[in-house]
C-alpha positions as CSV (number, residue, x, y, z in Angstrom):
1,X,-36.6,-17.4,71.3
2,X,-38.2,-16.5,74.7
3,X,-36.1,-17.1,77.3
4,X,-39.0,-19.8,78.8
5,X,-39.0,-21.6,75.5
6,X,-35.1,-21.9,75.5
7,X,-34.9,-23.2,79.3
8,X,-38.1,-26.1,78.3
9,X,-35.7,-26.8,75.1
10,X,-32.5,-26.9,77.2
11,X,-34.4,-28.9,80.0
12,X,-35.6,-31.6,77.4
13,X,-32.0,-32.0,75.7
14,X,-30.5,-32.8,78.9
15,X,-33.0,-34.1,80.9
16,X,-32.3,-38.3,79.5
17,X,-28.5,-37.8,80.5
18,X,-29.4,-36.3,84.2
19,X,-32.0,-38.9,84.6
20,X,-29.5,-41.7,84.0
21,X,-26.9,-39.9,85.8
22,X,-28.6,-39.9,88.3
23,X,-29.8,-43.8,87.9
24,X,-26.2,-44.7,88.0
25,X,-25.3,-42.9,91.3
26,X,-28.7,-44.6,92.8
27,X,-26.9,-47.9,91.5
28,X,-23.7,-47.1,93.0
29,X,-25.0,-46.6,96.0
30,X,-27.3,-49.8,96.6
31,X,-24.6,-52.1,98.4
32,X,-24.0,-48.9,100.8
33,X,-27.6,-49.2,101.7
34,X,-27.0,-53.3,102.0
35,X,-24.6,-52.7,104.4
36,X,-25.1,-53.4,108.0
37,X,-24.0,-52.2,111.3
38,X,-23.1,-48.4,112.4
39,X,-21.4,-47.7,108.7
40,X,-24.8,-48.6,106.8
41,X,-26.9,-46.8,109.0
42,X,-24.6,-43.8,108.8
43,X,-24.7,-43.9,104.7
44,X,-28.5,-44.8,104.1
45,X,-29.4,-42.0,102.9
46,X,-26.5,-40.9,101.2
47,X,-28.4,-41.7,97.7
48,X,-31.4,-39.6,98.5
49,X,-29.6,-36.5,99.5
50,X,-26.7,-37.0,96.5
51,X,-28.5,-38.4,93.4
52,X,-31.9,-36.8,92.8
53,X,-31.3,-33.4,94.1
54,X,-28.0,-33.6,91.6
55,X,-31.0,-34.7,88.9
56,X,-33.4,-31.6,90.3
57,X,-30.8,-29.1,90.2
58,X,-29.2,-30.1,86.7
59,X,-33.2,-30.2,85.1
60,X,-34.8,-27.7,86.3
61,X,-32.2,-24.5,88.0
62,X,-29.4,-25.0,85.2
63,X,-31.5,-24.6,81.8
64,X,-32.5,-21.2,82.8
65,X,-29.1,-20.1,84.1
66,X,-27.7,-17.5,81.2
């Protein structure tokens, strides 16, 4: 197998567990972003820099990783 096809074939075996990985840290973190005052602001965007790069990383640098 090329190594292309065997990272697209890693990639799609993986890729429904990262996605709700990834779903479930987004979760996790919606009463952070609820939150008010100097601690909410401070964790806003604690989901977007923590959950979907997670997802990018695990989809698309780890499948092609020997």
């Amino acid at each position: 197998m090329k190594p292309y096809e065997a990272a697209m074939k890693g990639a799609s075996e993986i890729g429904f567990t990262v996605l709700s990985m990834s779903t479930s840290l987004v979760a996790v973190f919606i009463p952070i972003l609820l939150m008010g005052g100097v601690v909410g602001r401070l964790f806003a965007n604690l989901p977007l820099f923590s959950a979907w790069p997670s997802a990018f990383r695990f989809l698309f640098l780890s499948p092609p990783l020997p």
